[in-house]
NUROKOL-721845 format. One line per field, with one value per residue: residue number from 1; residue in one letter; x, y, z of N, C-alpha, C, O, CB in turn. Coordinates in Angstrom, 3 decimals. Last residue first. Glycine has a CB too. Layout:
<recs>
k <- [NUM / ...]
r <- [A / ...]
n.px <- [X / ...]
n.py <- [Y / ...]
n.pz <- [Z / ...]
ca.px <- [X / ...]
ca.py <- [Y / ...]
ca.pz <- [Z / ...]
c.px <- [X / ...]
c.py <- [Y / ...]
c.pz <- [Z / ...]
o.px <- [X / ...]
o.py <- [Y / ...]
o.pz <- [Z / ...]
cb.px <- [X / ...]
cb.py <- [Y / ...]
cb.pz <- [Z / ...]
</recs>
This chain:
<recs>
k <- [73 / 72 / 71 / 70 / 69 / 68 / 67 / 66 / 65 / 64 / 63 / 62 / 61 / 60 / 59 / 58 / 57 / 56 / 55 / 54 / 53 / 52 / 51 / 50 / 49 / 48 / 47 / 46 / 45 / 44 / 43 / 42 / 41 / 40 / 39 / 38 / 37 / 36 / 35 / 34 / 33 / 32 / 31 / 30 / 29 / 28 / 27 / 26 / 25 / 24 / 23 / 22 / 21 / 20 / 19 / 18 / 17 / 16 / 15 / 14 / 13 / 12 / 11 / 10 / 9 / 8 / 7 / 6 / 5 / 4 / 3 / 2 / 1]
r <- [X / X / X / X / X / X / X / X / X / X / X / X / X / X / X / X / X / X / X / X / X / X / X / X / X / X / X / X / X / X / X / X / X / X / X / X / X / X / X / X / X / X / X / X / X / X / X / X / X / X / X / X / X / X / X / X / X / X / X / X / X / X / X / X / X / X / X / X / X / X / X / X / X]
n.px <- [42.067 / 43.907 / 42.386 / 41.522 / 43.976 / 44.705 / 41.947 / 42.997 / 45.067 / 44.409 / 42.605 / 44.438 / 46.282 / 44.609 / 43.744 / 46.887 / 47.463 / 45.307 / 45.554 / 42.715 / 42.955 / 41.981 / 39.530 / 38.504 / 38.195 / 36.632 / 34.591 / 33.497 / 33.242 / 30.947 / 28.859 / 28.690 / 27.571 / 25.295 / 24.060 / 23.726 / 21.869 / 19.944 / 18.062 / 15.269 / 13.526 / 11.766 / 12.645 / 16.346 / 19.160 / 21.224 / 20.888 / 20.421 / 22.795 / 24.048 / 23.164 / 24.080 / 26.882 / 26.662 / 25.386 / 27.859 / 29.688 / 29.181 / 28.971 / 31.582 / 31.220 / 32.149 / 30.928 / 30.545 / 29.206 / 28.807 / 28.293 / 25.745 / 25.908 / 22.906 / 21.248 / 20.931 / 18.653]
n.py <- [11.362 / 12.761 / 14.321 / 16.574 / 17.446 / 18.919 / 20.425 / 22.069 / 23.014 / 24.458 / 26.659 / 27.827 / 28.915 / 30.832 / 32.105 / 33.112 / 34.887 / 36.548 / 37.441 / 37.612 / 35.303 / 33.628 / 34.925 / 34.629 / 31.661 / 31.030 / 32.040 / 30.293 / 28.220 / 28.994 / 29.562 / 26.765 / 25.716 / 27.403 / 25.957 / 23.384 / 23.923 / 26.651 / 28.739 / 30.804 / 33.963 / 34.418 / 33.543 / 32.759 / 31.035 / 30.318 / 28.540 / 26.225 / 26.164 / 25.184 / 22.870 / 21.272 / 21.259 / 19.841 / 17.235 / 16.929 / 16.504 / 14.600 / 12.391 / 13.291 / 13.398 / 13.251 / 15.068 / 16.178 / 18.924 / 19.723 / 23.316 / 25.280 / 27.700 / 30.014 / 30.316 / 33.583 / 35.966]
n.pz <- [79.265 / 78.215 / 76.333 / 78.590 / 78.812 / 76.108 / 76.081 / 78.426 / 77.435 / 74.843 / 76.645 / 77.459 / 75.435 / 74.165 / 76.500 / 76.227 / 73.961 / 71.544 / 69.288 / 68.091 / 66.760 / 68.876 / 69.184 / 67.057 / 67.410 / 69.755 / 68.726 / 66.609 / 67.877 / 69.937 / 67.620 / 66.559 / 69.333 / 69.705 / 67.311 / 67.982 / 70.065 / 69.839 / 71.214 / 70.672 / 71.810 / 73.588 / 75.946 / 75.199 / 75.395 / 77.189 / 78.702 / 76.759 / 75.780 / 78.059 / 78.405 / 76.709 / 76.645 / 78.969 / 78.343 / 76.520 / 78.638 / 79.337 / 77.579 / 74.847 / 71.120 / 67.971 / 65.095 / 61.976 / 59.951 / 56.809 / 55.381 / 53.451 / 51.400 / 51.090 / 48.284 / 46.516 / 46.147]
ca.px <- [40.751 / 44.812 / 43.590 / 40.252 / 43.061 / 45.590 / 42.330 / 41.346 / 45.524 / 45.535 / 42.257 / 43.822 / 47.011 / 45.146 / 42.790 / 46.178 / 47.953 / 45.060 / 46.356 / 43.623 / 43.113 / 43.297 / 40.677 / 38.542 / 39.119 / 38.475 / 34.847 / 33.617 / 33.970 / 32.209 / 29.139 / 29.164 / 29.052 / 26.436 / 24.157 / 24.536 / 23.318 / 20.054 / 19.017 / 15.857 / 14.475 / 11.696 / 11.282 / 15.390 / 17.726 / 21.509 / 20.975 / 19.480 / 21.828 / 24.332 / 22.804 / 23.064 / 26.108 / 27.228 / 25.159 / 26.821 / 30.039 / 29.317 / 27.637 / 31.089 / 31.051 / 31.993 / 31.773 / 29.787 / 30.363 / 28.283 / 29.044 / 26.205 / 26.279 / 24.642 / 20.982 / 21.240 / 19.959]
ca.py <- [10.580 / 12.345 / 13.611 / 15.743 / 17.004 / 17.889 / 19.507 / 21.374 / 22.487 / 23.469 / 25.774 / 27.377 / 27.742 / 29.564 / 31.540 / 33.154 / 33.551 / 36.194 / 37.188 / 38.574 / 36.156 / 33.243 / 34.944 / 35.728 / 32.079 / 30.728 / 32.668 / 32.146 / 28.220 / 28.602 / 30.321 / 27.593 / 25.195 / 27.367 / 27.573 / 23.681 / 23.054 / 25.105 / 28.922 / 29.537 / 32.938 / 35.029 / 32.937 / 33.536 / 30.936 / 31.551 / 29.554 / 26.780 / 26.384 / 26.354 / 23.893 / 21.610 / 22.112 / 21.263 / 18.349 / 16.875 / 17.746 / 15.857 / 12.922 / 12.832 / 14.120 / 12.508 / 15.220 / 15.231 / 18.025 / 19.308 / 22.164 / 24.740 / 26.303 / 29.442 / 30.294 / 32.200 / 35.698]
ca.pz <- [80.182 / 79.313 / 75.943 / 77.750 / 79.629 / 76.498 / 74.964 / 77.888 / 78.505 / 74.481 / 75.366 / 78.184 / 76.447 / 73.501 / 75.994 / 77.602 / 74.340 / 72.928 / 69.921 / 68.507 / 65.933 / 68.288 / 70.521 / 67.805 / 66.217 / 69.620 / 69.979 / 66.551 / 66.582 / 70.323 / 68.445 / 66.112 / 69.049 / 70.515 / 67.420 / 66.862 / 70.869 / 69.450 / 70.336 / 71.547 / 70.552 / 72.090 / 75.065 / 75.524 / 75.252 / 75.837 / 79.632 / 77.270 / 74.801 / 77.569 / 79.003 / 76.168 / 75.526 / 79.101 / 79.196 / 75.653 / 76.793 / 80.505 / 77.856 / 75.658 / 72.320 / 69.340 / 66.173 / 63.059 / 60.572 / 58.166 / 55.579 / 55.034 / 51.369 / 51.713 / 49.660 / 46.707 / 46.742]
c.px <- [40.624 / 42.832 / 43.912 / 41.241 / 41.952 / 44.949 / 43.642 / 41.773 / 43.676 / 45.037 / 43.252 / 42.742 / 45.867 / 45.497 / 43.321 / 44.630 / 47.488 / 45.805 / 46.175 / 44.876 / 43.697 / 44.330 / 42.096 / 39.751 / 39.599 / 38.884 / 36.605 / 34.831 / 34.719 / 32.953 / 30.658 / 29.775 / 29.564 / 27.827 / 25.368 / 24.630 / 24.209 / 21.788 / 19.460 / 16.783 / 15.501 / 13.002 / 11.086 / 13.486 / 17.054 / 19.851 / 21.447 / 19.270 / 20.844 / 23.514 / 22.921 / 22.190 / 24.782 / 26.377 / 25.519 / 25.753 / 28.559 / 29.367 / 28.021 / 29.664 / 30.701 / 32.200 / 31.314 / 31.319 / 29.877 / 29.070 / 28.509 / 27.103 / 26.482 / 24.766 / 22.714 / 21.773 / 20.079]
c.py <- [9.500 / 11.054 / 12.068 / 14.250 / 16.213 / 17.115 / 18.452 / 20.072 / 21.884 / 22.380 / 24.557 / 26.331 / 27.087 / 28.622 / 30.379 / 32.595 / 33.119 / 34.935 / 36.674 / 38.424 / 37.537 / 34.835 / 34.651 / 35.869 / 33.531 / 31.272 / 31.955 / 32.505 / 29.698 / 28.974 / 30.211 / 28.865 / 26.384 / 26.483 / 27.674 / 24.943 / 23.247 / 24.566 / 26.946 / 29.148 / 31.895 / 34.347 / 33.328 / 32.571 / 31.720 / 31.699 / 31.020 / 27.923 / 27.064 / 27.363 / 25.005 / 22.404 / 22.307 / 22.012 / 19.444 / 17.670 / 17.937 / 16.311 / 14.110 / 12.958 / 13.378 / 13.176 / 13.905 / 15.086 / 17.231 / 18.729 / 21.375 / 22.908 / 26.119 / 27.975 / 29.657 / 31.872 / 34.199]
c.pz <- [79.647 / 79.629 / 76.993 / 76.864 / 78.954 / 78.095 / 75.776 / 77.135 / 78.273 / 75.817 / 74.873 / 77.597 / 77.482 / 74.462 / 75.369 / 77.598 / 75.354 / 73.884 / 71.489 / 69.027 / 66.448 / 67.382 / 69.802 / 68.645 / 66.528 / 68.540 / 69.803 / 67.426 / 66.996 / 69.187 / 69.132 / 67.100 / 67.767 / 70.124 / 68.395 / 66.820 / 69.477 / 70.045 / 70.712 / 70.400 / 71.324 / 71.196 / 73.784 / 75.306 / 75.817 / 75.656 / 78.372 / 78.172 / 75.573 / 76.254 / 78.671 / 77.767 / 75.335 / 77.851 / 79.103 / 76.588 / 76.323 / 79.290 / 78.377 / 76.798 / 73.449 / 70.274 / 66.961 / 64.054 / 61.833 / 58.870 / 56.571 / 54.787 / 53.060 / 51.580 / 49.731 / 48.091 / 47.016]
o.px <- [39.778 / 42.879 / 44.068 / 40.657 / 41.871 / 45.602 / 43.393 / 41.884 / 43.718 / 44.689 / 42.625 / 42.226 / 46.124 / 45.030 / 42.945 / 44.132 / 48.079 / 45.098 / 47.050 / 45.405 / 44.518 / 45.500 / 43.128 / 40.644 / 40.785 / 40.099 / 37.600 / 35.832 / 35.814 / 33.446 / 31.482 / 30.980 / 30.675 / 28.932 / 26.443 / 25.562 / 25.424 / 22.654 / 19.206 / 16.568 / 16.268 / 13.159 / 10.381 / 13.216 / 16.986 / 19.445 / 21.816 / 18.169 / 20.411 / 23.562 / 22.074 / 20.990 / 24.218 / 25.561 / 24.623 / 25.166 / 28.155 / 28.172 / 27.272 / 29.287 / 29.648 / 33.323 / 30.206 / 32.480 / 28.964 / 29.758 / 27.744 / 26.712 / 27.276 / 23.824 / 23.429 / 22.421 / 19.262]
o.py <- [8.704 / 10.005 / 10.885 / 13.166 / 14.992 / 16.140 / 17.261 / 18.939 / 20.824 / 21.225 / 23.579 / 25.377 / 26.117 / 27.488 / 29.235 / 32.591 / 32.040 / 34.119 / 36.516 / 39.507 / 38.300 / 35.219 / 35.270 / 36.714 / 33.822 / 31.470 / 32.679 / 33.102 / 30.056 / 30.098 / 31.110 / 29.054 / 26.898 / 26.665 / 28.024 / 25.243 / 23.287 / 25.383 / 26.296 / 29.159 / 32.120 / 34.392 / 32.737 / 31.492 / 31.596 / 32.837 / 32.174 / 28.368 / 28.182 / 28.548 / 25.872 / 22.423 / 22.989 / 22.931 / 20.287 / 18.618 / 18.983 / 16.570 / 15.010 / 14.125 / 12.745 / 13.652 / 13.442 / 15.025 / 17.609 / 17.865 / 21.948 / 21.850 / 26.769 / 27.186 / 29.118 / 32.592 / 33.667]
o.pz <- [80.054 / 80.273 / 76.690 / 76.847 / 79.083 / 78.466 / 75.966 / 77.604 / 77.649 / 75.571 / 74.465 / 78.179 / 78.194 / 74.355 / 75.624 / 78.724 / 75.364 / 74.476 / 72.341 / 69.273 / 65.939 / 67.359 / 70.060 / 68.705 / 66.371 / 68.531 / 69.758 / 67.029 / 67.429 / 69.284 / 68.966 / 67.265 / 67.897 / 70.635 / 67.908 / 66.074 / 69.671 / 70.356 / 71.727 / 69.188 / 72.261 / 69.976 / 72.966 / 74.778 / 77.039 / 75.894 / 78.590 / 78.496 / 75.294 / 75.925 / 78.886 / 78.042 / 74.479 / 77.927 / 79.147 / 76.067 / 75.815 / 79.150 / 77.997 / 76.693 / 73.372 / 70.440 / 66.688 / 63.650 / 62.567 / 58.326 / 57.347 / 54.293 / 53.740 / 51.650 / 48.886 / 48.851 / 47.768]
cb.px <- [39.251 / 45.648 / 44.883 / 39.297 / 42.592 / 47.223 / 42.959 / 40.281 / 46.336 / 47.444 / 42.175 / 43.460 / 48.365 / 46.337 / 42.097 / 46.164 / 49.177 / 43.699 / 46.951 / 43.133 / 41.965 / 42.737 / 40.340 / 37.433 / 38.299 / 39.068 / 33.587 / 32.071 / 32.863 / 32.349 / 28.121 / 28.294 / 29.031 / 25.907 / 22.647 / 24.129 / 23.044 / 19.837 / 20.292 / 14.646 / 15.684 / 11.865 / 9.962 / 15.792 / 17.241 / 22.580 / 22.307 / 19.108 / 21.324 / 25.545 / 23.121 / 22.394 / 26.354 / 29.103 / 25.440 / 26.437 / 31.174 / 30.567 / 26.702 / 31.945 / 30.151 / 32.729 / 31.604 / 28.987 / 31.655 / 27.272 / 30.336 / 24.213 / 27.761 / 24.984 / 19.384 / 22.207 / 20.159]
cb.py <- [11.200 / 14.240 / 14.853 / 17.219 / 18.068 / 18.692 / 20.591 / 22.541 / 23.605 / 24.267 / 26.772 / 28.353 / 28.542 / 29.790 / 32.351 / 34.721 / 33.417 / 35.934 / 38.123 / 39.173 / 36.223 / 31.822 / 33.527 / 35.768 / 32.031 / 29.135 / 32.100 / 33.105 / 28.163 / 27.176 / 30.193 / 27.808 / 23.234 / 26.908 / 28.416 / 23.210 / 20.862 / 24.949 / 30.531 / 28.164 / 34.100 / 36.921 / 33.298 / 34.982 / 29.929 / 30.835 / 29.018 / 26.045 / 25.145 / 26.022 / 23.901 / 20.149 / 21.712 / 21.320 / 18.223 / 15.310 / 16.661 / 16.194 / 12.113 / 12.848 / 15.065 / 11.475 / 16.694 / 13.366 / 18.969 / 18.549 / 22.432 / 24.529 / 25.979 / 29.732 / 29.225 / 31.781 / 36.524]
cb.pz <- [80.222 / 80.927 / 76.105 / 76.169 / 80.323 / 76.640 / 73.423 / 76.564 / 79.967 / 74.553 / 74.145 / 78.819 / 77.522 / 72.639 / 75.224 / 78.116 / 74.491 / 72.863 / 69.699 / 69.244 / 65.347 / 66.990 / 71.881 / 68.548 / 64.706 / 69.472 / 71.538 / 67.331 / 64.996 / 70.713 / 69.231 / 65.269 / 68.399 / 71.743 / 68.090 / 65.668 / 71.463 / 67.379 / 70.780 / 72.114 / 69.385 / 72.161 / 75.637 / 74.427 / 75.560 / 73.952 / 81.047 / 77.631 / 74.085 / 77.277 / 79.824 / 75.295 / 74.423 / 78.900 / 80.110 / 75.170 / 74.888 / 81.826 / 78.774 / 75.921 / 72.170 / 69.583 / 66.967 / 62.227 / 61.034 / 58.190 / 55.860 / 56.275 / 50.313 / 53.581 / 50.282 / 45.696 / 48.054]
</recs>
């Protein structure tokens, strides 16, 4: 089975972003499997498309109002 094409993408992240993700790595982290700051951003990916997909307007606007905050700094 041929192996997946992985795209790469490089982002600017501020340090509180860069803390956050990389707590969150670590409060997902078991001893039996430690999951990486690129696992949780995929993970995120997942989690808004889900939400988008279901319709969820109440995630979207809270996600827009992030983004138009993070905008405003």
């Amino acid at each position: 089975m041929p192996k997946k094409e992985k795209k790469r993408l490089q982002v600017v992240i501020s340090e509180e972003q860069d803390a956050l993700l990389t707590k969150t790595a670590y409060e997902l982290s078991s001893p039996e499997r430690l999951i990486s700051k690129s696992e949780v951003v995929r993970l995120a990916i997942e989690k808004i498309a889900q939400d988008l997909s279901a319709g969820d307007t109440a995630s979207l606007k809270e996600y827009i109002s992030t983004l138009d905050d993070e905008h405003e700094e």
